[in-house]
N, C-alpha and C positions, 0 to 999 in steps of 0.2 A: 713730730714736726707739723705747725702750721701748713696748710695750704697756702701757696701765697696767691693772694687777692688785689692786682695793684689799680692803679689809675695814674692816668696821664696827666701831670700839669702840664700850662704853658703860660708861663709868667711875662707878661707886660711887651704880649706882639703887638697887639690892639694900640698903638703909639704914632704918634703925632712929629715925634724926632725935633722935634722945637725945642731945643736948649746946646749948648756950647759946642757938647760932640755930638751931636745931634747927626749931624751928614754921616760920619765915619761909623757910629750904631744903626744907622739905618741903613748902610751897605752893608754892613757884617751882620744883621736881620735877615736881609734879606737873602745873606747867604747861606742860612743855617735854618729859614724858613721851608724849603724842598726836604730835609731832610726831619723835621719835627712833622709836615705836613704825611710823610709816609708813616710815621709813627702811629701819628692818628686815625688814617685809612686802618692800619690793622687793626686798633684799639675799636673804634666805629663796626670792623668788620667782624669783632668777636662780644661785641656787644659788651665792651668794659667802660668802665669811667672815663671820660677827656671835660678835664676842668681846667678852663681860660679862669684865670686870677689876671685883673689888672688895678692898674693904679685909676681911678675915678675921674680926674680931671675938673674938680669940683661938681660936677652931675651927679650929687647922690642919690640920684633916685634910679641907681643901680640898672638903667636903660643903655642897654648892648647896642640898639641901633642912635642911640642919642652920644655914647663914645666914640662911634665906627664915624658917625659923620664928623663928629666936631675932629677927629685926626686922621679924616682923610685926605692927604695932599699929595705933592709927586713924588714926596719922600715916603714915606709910609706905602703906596700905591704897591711896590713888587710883590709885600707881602700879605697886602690883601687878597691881590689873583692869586696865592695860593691857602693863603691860611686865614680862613675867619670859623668861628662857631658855626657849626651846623644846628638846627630842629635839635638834634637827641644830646648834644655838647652843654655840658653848664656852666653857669659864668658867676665868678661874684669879684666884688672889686673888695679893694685894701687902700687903707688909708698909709700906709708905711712901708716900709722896704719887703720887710716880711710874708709871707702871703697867712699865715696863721695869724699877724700880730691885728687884733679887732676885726676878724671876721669871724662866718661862719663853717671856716675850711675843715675843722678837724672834728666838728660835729658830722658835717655832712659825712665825710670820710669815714669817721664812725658806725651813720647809718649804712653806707655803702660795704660797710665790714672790711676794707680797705688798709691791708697792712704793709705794702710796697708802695713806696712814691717813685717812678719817672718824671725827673725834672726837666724842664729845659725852657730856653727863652733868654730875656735880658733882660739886666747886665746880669752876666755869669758871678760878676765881682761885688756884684749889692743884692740884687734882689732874690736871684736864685742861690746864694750861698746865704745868704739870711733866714732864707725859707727852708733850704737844709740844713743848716745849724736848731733850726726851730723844730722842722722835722723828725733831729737823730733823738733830742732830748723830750719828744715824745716816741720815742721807740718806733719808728716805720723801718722799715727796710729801702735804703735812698741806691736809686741807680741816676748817677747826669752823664748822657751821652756826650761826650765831648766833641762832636760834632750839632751839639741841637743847645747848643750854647755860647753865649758871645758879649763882651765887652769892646768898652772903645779902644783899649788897650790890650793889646797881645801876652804883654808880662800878667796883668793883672789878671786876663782870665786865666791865665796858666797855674798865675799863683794858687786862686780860690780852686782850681780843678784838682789840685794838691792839697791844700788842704780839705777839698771837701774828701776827697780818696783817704787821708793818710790819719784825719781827726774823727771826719764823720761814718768814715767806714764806705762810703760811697762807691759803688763800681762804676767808672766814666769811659767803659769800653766805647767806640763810636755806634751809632743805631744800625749799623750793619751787620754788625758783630753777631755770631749763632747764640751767643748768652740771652738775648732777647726772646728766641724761641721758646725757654725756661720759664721766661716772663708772663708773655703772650701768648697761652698757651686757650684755657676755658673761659666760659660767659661767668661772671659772680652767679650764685645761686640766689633767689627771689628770696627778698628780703621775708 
């Protein structure tokens, strides 16, 4: 049996909440931000991978602080006082729903010898079930906390939580859960 080697996504916190259901995802961000933000403490605290994937906002010149301002307002605001990239955090942006689909996610993952994906972020129901559909059919080992995940709608993030569990193989235990100790266990070995 592999070692498992995982790393932390956090798909499309870094958001601006400007479009339809914009209000209603950016309270349910912010409600599920405390609980991806202690993910990351561990992750940070045993020196493993945490890679923020966001959607670009037409800025492609892939600048974290040129994102963070252009969507920072008073909707966005709860989740920046708790979660933005740190120094050792790494960031790339996507042009699509997917966080694989035209980047460099599954190269870097690769170099990082990276065989378990933690997902979490928003929409549970686009972008994070897109990314582990993309994910399963490159072979990772997918866990989405169901608490560090969230759509505008209640049914729909329930649905994709099912089927990321029942298609993708997914275990969507909440991030509090002792299964994560299994996880989050050693540092990756130098590459």
């Amino acid at each position: 049996m592999n070692p498992i080697r995982p790393a932390l996504i956090i798909i499309d916190m870094i958001n601006n909440f400007d479009f339809t259901h914009g209000p209603i995802l950016a309270k349910k961000a912010s409600d599920i931000a405390r609980s991806i933000k202690n993910l990351k403490d561990q992750f940070n605290e045993k020196k493993l991978p945490v890679i923020f994937i966001n959607d670009h906002y037409n800025l492609w010149q892939a600048d974290l602080h040129k994102i963070i301002d252009l969507c920072r307002n008073e909707r966005s605001q709860p989740v920046f006082e708790l979660l933005l990239p740190e120094e050792n955090d790494l960031f790339l942006i996507k042009p699509k729903h997917s966080s694989f689909y035209g980047t460099a996610l599954n190269t870097l993952l690769h170099q990082l010898k990276v065989n378990t994906l933690i997902l979490t972020g928003i929409a549970g129901n686009i972008c994070v079930l897109f990314t582990a559909n993309d994910a399963y059919m490159r072979e990772y080992e997918l866990l989405v906390p169901k608490d560090c995940i969230a759509s505008a709608d209640d049914n729909d993030n329930q649905y994709a939580l099912t089927m990321m569990e029942n298609v993708l193989k997914a275990k969507i235990n909440p991030s509090t859960d002792e299964i994560y100790k299994h996880y989050i266990i050693y540092p990756l070995p130098p590459s």
